[in-house]
PLY file of the C-alpha trace (Angstrom):
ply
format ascii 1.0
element vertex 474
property float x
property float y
property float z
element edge 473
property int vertex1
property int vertex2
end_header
98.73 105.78 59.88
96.82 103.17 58.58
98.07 100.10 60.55
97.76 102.28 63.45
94.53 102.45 62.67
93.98 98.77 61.87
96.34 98.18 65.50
93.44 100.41 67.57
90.42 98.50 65.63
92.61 95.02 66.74
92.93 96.57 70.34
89.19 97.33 70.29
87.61 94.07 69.60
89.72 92.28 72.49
88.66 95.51 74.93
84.94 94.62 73.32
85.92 90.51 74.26
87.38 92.12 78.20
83.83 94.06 78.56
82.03 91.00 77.81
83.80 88.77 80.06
83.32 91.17 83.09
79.56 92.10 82.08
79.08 88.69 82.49
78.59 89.00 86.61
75.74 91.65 86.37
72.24 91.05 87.22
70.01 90.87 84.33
67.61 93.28 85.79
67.63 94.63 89.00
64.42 92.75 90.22
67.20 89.78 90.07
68.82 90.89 93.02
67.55 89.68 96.20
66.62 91.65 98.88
69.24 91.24 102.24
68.42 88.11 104.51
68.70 89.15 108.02
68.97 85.13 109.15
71.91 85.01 106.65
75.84 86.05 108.00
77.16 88.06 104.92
77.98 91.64 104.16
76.67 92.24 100.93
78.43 95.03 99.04
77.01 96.53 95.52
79.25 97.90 93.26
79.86 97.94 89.05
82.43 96.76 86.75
85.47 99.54 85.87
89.42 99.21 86.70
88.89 101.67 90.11
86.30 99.42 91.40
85.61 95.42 90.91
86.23 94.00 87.46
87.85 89.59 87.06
91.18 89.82 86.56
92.89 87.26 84.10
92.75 84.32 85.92
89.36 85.19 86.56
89.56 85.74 90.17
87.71 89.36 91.71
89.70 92.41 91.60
90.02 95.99 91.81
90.59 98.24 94.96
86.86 98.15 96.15
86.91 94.37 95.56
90.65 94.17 98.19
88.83 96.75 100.78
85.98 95.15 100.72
87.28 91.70 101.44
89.95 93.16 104.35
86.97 94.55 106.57
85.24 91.42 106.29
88.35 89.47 107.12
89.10 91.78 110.00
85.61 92.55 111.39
83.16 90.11 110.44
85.64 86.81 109.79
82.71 84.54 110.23
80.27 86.37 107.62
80.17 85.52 104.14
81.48 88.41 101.14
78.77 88.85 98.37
79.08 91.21 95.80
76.25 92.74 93.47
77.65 93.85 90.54
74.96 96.52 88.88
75.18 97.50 85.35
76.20 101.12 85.99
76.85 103.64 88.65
73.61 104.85 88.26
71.95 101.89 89.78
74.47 101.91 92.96
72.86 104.16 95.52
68.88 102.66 94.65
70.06 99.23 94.99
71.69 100.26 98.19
68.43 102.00 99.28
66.16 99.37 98.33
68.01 97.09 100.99
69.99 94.82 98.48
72.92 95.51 99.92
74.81 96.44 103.18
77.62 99.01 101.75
78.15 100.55 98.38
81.74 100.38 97.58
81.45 101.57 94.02
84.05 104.20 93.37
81.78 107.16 94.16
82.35 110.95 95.47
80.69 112.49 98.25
78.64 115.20 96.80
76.03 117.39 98.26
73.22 115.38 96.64
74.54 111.72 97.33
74.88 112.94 101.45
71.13 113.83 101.13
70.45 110.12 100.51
73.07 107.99 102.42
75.33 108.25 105.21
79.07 108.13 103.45
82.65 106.55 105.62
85.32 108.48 106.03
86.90 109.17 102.49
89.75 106.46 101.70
91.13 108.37 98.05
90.76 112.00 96.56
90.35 112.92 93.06
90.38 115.43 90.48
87.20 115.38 87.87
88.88 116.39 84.46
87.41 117.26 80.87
88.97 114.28 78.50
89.80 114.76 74.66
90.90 113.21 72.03
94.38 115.18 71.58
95.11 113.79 67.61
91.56 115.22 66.81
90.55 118.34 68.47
93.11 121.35 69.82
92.85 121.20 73.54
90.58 123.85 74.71
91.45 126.64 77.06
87.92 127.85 78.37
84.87 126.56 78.83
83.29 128.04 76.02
85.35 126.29 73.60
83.59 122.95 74.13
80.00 124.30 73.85
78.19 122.58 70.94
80.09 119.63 71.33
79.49 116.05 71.44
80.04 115.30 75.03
78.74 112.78 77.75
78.77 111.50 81.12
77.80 108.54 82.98
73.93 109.25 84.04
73.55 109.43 87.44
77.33 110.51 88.09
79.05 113.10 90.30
80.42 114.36 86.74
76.68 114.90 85.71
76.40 117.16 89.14
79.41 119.02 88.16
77.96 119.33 84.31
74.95 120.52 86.00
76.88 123.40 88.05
78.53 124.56 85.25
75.55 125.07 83.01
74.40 127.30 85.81
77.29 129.58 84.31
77.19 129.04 80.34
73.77 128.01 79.88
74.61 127.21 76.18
76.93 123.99 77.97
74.81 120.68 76.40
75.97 117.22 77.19
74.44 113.73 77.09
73.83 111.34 80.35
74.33 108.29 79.22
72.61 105.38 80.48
74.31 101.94 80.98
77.51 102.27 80.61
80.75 103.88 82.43
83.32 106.35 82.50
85.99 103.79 81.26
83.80 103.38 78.08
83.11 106.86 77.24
86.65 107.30 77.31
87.64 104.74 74.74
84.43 106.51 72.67
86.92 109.24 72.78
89.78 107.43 71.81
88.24 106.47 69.05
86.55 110.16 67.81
82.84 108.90 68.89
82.95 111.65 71.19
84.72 115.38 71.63
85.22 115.13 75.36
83.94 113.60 79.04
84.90 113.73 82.32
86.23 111.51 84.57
88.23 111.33 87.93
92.36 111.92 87.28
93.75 107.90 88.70
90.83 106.77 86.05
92.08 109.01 83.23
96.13 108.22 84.00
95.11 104.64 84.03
93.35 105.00 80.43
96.03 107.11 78.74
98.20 103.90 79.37
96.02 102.10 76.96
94.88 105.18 74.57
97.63 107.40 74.34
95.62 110.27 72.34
93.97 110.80 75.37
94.41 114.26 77.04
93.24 115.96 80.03
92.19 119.78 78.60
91.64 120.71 81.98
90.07 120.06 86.11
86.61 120.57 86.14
85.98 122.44 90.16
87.09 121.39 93.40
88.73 117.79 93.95
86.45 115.20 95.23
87.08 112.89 97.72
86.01 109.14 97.43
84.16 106.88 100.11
82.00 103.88 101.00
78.27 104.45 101.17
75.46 103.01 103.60
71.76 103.75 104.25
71.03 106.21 106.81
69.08 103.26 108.37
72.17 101.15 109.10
72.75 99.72 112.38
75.14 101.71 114.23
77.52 98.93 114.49
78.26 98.47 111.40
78.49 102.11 110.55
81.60 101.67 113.44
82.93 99.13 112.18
83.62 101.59 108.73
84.65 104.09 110.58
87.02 102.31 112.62
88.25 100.08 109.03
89.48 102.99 107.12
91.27 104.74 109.98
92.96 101.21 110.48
94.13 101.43 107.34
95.10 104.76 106.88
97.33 104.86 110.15
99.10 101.23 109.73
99.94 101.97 105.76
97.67 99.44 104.26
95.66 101.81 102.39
98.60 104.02 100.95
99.91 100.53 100.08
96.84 99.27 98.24
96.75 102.80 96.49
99.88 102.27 95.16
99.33 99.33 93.83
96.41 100.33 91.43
97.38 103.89 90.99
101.02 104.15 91.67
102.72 103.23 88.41
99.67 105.19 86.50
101.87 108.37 85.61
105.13 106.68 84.41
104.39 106.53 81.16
104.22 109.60 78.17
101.80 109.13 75.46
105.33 108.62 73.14
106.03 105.70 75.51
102.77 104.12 75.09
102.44 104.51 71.14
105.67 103.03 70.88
105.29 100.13 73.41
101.70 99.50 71.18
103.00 99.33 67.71
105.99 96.78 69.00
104.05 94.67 70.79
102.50 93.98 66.81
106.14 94.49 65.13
108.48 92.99 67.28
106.78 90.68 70.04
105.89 88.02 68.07
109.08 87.34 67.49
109.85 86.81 70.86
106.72 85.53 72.37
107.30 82.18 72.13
110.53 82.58 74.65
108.64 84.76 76.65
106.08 81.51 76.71
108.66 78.85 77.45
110.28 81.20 80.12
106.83 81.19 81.97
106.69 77.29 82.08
110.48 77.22 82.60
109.92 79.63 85.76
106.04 80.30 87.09
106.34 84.10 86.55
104.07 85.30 84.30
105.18 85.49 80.45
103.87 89.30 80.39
105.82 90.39 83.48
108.75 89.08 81.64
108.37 90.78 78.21
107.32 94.02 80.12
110.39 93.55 82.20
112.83 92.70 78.67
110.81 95.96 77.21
112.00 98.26 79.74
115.60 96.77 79.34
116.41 96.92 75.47
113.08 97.44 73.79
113.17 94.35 72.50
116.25 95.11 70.52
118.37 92.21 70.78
121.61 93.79 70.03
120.79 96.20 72.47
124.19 97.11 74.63
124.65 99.97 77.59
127.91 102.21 78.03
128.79 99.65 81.37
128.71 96.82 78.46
125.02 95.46 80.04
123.83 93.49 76.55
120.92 91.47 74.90
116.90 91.63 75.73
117.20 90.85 79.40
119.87 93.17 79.20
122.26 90.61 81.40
125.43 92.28 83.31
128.63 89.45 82.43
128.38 88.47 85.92
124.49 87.87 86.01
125.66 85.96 82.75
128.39 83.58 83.75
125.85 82.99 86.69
122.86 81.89 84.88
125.40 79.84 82.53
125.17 82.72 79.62
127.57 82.20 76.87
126.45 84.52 74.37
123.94 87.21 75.65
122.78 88.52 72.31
121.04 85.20 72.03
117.43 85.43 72.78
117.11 81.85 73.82
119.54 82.22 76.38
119.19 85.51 77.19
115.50 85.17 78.00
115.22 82.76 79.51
118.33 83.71 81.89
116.62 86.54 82.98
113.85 85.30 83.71
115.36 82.78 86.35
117.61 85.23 87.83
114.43 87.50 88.26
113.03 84.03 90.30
116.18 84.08 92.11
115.71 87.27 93.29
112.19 86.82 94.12
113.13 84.03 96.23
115.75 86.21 98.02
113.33 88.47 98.96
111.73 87.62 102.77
108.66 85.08 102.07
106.90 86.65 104.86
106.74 89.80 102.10
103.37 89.28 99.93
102.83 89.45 96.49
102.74 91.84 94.18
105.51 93.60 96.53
107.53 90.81 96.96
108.19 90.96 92.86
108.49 94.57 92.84
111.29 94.08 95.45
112.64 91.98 93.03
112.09 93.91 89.83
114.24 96.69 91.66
117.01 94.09 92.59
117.20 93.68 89.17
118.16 96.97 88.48
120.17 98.73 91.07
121.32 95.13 92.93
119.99 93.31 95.67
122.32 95.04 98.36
121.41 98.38 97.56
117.63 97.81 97.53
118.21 95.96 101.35
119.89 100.00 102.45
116.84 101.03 101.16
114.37 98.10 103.39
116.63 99.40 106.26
116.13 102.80 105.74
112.38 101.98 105.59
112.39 100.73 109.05
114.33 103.18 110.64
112.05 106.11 109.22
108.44 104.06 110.59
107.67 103.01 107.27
106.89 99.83 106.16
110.54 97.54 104.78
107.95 95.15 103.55
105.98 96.89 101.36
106.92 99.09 97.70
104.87 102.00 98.45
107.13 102.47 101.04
110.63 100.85 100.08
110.31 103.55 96.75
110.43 106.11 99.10
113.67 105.68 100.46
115.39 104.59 97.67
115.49 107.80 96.35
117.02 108.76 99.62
120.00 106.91 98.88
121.10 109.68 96.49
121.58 111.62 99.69
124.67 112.17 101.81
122.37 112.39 105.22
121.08 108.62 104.52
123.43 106.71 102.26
126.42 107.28 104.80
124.43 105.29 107.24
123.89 102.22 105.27
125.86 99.34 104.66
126.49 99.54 100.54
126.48 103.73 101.03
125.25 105.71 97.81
123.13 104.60 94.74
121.26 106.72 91.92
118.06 105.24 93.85
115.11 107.27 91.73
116.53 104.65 88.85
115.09 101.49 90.40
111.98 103.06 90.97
111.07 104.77 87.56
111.93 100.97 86.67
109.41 99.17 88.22
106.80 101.43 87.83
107.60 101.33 84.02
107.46 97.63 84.09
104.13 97.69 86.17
102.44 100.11 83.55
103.90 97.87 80.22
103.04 94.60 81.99
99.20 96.18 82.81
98.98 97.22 78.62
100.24 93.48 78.10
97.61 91.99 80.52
95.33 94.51 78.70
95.62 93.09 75.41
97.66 89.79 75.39
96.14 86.36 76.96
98.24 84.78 79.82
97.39 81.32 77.75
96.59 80.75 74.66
95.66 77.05 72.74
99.40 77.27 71.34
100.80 77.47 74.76
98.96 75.42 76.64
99.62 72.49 73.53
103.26 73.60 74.41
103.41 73.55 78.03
101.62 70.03 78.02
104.47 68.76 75.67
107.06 70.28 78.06
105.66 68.52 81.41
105.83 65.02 79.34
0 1
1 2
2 3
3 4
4 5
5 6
6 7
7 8
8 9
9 10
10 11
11 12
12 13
13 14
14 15
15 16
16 17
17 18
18 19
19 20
20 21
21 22
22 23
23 24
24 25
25 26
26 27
27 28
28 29
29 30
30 31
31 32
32 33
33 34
34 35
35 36
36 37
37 38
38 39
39 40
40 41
41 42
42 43
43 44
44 45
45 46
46 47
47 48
48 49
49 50
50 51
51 52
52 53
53 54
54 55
55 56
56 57
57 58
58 59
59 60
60 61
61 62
62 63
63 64
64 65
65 66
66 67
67 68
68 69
69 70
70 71
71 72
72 73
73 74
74 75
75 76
76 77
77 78
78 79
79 80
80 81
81 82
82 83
83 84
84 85
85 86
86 87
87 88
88 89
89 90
90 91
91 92
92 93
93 94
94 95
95 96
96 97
97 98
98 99
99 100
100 101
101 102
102 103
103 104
104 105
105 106
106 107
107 108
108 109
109 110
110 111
111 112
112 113
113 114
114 115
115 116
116 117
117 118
118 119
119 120
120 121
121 122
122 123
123 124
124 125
125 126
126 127
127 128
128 129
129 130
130 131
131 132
132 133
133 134
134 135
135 136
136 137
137 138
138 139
139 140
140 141
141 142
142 143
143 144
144 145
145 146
146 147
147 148
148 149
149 150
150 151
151 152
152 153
153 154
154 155
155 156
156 157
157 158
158 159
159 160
160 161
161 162
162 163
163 164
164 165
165 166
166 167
167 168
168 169
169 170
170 171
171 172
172 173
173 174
174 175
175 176
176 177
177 178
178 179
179 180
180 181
181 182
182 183
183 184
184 185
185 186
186 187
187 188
188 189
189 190
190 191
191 192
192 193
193 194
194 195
195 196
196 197
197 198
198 199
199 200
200 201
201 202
202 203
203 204
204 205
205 206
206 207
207 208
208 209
209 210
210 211
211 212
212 213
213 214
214 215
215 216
216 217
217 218
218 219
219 220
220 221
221 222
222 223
223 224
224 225
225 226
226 227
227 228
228 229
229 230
230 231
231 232
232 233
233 234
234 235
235 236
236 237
237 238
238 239
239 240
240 241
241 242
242 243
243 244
244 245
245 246
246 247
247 248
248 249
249 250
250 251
251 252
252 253
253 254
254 255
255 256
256 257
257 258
258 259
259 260
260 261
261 262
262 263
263 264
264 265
265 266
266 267
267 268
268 269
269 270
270 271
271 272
272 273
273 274
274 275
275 276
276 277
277 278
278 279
279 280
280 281
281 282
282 283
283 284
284 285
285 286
286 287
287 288
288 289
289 290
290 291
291 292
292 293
293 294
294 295
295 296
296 297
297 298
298 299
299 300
300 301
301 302
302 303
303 304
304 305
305 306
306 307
307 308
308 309
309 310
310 311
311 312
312 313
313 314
314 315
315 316
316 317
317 318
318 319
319 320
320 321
321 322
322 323
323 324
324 325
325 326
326 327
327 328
328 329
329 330
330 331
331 332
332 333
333 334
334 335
335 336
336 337
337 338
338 339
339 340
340 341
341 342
342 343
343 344
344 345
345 346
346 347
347 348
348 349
349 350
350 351
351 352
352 353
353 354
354 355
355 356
356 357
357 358
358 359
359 360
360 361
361 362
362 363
363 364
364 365
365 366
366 367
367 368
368 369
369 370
370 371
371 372
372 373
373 374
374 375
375 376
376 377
377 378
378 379
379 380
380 381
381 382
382 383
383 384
384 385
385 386
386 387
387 388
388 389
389 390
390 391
391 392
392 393
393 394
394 395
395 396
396 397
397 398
398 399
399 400
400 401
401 402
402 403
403 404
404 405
405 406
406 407
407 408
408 409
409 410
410 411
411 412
412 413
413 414
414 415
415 416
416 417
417 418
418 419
419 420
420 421
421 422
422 423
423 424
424 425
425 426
426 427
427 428
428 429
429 430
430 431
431 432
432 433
433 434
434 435
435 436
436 437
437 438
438 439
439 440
440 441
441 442
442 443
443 444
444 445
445 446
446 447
447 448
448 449
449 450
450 451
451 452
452 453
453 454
454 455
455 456
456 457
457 458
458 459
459 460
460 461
461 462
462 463
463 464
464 465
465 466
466 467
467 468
468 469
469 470
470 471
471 472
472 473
């Protein structure tokens, strides 16, 4: 219990290091932010830091679904106007920025409620959402009734759709107290849980699935009302066109499969995972990964992929256990088959330095196998599921993709129908016939959600490395 304890304190000062880093592109005060330049061309969209909005991923480069949306309606509709993003402190300060004419579009995460349509005009909603009371499972017994959580400490983001919901509730148990917290997020209130500063909070269910990845005593007690839906907000003053030009964007997206695509890949692995899973996968990354990191490192240099997509993908495999062996004699931490091995020049699997670093080129190969014209991240998740069931099977599913009016080119989709090759009435019309095709996919997304925790917590460089990887290129 207590290096658990002393592993969540370790994990908390890097989150502490993350917030910092993406704090870092907030206006110090809100009088910083100009007001909109009619002479300039740029759509200005104001939105906050969190994982389901805009946040610098870890090659400091913009992402986060509203970041992606954003920049795909400018690209389509506007490709000779500028992108700026104002990143407020909180979602509190989204809608008056927006109404004080800093900005052309919220894109901030936020649910259509009956006060919010009083004050701006919303797009059609892209996502819905379920708002759900958040505990701490290893401290308090989850509660069955309202009641049960009156008197204790709980909080929401000020300004929030959870606040309105608070609010309606206290209607019916007027003894219902919580705190509106200024400044900060739902993300952070959450970890306040994980770490007993708080009984409970509330926050939308793809933001609390994404969080129990990292916390794993977090638990949803139960779905506070109706489920919200989530949209893009402008002034009611804004010029019709661009107001079309919204409109028009997100049922684009929604008809040709980019948006269930881009949903997918934030959201779609979320689930995977059981709090077991994640406890585990946290205490080895301290116990066991170091003694592998180093590979994981050289396999990176040795390859291009990412040294965290590799470990995640060796995790899933043999959980690190290098002796690890399957029933169809599939052996080592890459978990090699003996053809895959006499391929990549293997001569003894159970050896970490070949095994790794085997793996991780025959996961290249595969990734260079699939179609170029396919874009990244799909075009590894392809891959990833090549790796598992075999590339022929995962080009039945691709087929079956394209036959159905889905898209062959992108996971969201290709997922879908290799399930269906567990299915007389579809694997009899492909070329390779019948697979156990829900395998592949619980696969990747398992890799997806360890590789996230690793990207979480572990540095794609570090000093060490990079001293390493200039001594390799000599």
């Amino acid at each position: 219990m207590i290096d658990t304890i002393k592993q969540y304190a370790k994990l908390a000062i890097i989150l502490t290091a993350i917030t910092c880093i993406t704090a870092c592109n907030a206006p110090k005060d809100e009088t910083d932010i100009p007001a909109l330049d009619p002479s300039k061309k740029e759509i200005v969209f104001v939105t906050h830091n969190g994982p389901s909005t805009y946040y610098l991923n870890n090659e400091n480069q913009a992402a986060g679904i509203e970041n992606d949306l954003a920049v795909l309606f400018v690209n389509h509709y506007y490709p000779d106007h500028e992108i700026r993003f104002v990143v407020v402190k909180s979602i509190s300060d989204v809608i008056p920025t927006l109404l004080k004419g800093k900005a052309h579009i919220a894109a901030a995460n936020l649910s259509i409620t009956h006060l919010r349509e009083h004050l701006v005009l919303f797009s059609p909603p892209y996502q819905e959402t379920q708002q759900q009371l958040v505990f701490n499972s290893s401290i308090n017994k989850k509660p069955s009734h309202i009641h049960q959580i009156i008197g204790k400490r709980i909080a929401v983001p000020d300004g929030t759709s959870y606040a309105e919901r608070l609010t309606e509730l206290q209607q019916q148990y007027p003894e219902l107290l919580w705190h509106a917290a200024n400044r900060t997020n739902a993300e952070s209130l959450l970890e306040e849980v994980a770490d007993g500063l708080l009984d409970y909070t509330v926050a939308d269910s793809h933001l609390a699935a994404l969080m129990q990845n990292y916390h794993p005593t977090l638990s949803v007690a139960m779905p506070l009302g109706k489920p919200d839906k989530i949209a893009w907000a402008m002034s009611k003053n804004t010029h019709v066109a661009l107001t079309k030009n919204v409109d028009a964007f997100f049922k684009k997206i929604q008809q040709d499969g980019t948006l269930r695509n881009l949903l997918d890949r934030y959201y779609g692995h979320n689930k995977r995972l059981n709090s077991l899973d994640v406890t585990t996968f946290l205490t080895r990354i301290n116990t066991l990964l170091p003694k592998y990191m180093h590979l994981f490192k050289e396999a990176q240099v040795l390859t291009g992929l990412d040294w965290r997509l590799l470990a995640a993908l060796s995790y899933r495999e043999s959980h690190w256990d290098t002796y690890n062996t399957s029933p169809t004699n599939v052996r080592g931490l890459m978990m090699l088959t003996e053809s895959t091995a006499d391929l990549m020049g293997v001569t003894d699997r159970l050896d970490p330095k070949q095994s790794i670093p085997a793996g991780a080129k025959y996961l290249l190969k595969l990734i260079e196998t699939v179609p170029e014209r396919i874009p990244e991240p799909d075009r590894t998740y392809i891959a990833l599921a090549a790796y598992n069931i075999g590339y022929a099977h995962v080009e039945d599913a691709r087929v079956l993709a394209k036959r159905l009016g889905l898209n062959p080119d992108r996971w969201a989709d290709v997922k879908k129908t290799l399930v269906l090759l567990r299915d007389p009435e579809y694997y009899t019309t492909v070329k390779y016939g019948y697979a156990s095709g829900g395998a592949p996919v619980i696969f990747v997304e398992s890799v997806r959600s360890y590789q996230r925790i690793l990207e979480r917590y572990q540095p794609k460089h570090s000093q060490e490395f990079d001293t390493f990887k200039i001594a390799s290129n000599k």
